[in-house]
N, CA, C and O of each residue as an XYZ file, in Angstrom:
328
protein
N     134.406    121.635    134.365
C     134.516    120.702    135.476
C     134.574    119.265    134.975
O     135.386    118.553    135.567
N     133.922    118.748    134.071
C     133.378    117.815    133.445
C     134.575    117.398    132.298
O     134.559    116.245    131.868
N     135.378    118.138    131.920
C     136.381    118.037    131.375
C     138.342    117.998    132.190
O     139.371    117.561    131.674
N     138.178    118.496    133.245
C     138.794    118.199    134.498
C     139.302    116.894    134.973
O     140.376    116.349    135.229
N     137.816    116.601    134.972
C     137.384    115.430    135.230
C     138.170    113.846    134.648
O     138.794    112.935    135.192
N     137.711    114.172    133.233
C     137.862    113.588    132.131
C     140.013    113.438    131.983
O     140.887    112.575    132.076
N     139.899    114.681    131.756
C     141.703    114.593    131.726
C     141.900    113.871    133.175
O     142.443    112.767    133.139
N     141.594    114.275    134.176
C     142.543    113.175    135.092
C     142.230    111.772    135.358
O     142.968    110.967    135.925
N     140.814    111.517    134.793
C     140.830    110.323    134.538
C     141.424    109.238    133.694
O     141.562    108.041    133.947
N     141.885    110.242    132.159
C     142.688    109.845    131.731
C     144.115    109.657    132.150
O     144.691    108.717    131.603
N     144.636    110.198    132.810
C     145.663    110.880    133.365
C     146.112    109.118    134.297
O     147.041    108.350    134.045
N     145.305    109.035    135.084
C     145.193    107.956    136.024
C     145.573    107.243    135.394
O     146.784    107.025    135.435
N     144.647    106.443    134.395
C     145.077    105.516    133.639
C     145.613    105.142    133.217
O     145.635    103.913    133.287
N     146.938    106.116    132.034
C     147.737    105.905    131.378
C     148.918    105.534    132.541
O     149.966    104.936    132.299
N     148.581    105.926    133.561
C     149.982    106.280    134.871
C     149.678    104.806    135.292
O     150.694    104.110    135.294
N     148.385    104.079    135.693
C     148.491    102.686    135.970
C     148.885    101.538    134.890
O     149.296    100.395    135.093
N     148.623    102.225    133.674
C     149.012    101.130    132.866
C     150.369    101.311    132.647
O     150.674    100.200    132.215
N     151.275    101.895    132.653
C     152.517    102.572    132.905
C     152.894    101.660    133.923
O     153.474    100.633    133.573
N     152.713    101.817    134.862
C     153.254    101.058    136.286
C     152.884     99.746    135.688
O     153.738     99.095    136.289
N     152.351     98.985    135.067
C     151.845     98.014    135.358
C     152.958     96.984    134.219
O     153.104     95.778    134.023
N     153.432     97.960    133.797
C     154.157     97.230    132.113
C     155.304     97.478    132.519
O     156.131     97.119    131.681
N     155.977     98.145    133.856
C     157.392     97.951    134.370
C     157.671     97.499    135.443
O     158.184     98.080    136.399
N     157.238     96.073    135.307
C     157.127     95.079    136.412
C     159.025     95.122    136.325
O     159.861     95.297    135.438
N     159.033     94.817    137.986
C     160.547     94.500    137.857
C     161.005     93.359    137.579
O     160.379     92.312    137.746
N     162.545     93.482    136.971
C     163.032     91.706    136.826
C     163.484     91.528    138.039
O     164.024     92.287    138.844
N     163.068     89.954    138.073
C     163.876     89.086    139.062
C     164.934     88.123    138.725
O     164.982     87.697    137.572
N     165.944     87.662    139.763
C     167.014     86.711    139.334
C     166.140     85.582    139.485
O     165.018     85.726    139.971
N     166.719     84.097    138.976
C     166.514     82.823    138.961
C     167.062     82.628    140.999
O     166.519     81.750    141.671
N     168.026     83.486    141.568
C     168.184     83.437    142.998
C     166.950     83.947    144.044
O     166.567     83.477    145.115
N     166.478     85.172    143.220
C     165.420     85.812    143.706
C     164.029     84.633    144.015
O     163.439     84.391    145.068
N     163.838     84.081    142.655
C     162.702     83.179    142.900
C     163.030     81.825    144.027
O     162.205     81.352    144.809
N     164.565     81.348    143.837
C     164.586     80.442    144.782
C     164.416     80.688    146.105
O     164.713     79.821    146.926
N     164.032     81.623    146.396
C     164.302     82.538    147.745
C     162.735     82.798    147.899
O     162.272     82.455    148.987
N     162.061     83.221    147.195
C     160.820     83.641    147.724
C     159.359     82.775    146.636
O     158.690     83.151    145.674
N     159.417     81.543    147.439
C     158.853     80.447    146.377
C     157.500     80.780    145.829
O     157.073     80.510    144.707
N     156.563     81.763    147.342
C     155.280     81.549    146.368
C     155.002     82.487    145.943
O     153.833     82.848    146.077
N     156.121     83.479    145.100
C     156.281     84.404    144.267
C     156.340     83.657    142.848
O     155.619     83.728    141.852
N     157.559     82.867    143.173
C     157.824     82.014    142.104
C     156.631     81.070    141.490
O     156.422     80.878    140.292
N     155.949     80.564    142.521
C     154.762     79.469    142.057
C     154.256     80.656    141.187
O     154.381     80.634    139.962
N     153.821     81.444    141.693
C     152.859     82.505    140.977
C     153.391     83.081    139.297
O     152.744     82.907    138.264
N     154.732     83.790    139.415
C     155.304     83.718    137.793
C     155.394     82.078    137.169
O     155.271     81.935    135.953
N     155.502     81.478    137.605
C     155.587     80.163    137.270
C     154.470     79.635    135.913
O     154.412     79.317    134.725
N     153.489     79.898    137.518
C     151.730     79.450    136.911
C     151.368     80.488    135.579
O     150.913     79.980    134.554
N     151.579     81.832    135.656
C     151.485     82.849    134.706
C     151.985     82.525    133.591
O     151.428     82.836    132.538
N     153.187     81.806    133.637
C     154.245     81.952    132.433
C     153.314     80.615    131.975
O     153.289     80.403    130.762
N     152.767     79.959    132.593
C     152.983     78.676    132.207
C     150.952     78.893    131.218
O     150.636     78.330    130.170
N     150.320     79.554    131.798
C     149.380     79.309    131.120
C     149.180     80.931    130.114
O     148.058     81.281    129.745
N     150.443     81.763    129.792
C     150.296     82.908    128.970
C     151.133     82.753    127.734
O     151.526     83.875    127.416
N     151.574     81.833    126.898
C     152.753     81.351    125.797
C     153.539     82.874    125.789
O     154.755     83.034    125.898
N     152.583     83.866    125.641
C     153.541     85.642    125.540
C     154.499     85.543    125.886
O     155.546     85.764    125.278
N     154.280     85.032    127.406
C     155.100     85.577    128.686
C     156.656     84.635    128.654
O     157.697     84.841    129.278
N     156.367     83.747    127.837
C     157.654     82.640    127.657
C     158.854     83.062    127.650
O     159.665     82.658    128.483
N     159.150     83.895    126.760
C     160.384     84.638    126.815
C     161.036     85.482    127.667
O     162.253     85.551    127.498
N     160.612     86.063    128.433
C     160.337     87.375    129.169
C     161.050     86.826    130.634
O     160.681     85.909    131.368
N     162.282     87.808    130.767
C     163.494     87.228    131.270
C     162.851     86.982    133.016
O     163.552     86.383    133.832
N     161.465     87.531    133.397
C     160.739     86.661    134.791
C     160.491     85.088    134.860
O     160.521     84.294    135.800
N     160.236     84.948    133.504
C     159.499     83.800    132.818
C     160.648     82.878    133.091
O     160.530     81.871    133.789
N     162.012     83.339    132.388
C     163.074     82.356    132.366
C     163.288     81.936    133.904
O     163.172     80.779    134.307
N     163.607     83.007    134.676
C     163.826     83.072    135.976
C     163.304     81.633    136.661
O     163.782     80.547    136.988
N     161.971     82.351    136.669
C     161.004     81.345    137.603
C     161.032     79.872    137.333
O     160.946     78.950    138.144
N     161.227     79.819    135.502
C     161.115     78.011    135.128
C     162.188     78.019    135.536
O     161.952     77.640    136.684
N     163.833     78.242    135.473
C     165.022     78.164    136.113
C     164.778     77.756    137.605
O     165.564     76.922    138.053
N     164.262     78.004    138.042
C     164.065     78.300    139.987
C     163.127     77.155    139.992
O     163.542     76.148    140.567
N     162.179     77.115    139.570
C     161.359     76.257    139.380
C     162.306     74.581    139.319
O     162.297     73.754    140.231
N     162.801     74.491    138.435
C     163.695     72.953    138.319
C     164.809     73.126    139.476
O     164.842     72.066    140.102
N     165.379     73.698    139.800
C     166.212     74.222    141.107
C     165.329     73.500    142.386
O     165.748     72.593    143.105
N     163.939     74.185    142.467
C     163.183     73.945    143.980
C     162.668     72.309    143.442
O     162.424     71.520    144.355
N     162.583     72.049    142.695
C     162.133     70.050    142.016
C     163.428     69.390    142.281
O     163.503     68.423    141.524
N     164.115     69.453    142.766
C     165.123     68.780    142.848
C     165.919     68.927    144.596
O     166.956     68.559    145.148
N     164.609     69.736    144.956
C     164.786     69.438    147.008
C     165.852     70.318    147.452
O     166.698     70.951    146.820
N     165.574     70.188    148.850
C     166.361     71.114    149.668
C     167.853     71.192    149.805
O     168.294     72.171    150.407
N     168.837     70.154    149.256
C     169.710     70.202    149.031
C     170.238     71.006    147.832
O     171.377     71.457    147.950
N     169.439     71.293    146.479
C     169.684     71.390    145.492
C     170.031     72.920    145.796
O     170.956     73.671    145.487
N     168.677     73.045    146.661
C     168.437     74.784    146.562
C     169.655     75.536    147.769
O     170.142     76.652    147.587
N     169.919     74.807    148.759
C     171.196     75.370    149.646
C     172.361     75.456    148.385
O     172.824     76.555    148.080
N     172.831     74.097    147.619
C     173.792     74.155    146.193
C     173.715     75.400    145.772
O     174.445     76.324    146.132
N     172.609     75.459    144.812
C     172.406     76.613    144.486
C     172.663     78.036    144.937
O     173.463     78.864    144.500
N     171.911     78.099    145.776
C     171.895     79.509    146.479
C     173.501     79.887    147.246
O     174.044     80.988    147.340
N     173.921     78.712    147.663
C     175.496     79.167    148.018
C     176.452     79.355    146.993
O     177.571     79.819    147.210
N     175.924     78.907    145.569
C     177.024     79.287    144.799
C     176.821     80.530    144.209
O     177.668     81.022    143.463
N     175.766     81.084    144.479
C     175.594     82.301    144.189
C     176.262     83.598    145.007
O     176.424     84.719    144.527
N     176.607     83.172    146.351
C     177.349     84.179    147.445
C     178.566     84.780    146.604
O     179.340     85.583    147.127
């Protein structure tokens, strides 16, 4: 029982850490679109150096200078993406 136990606890685990390491990518459109997603990879990228590379990372600082540059920038943007 006690060993049951044990395997599906392991079991669990490996399956959440699994899920957890195939975060999906997002576009640099995606973040301009859903900002306080973006604040959030933003803030992550910004205080994890790891995460720098890591094509969310690019995204969000991309989207990030996009939404700093106001509501005009981001209609620009986002329509040239249609």
């Amino acid at each position: 029982m006690i060993k049951n136990i044990s395997i599906l606890a392991v079991t669990a685990t490996i399956t959440l850490l699994l899920a957890a390491c195939s975060e999906t990518t997002r576009t640099t459109a995606w973040y301009v679109e859903n900002g306080r997603e973006q604040a959030v990879e933003f803030e992550e990228c910004k205080h994890k150096p790891e995460l720098k590379e890591t094509p969310n990372c690019i995204a969000a600082n991309e989207a990030n200078l996009i939404i700093m540059e106001g509501s005009e920038a981001i209609k620009k943007y986002l329509a040239s993406q249609k």
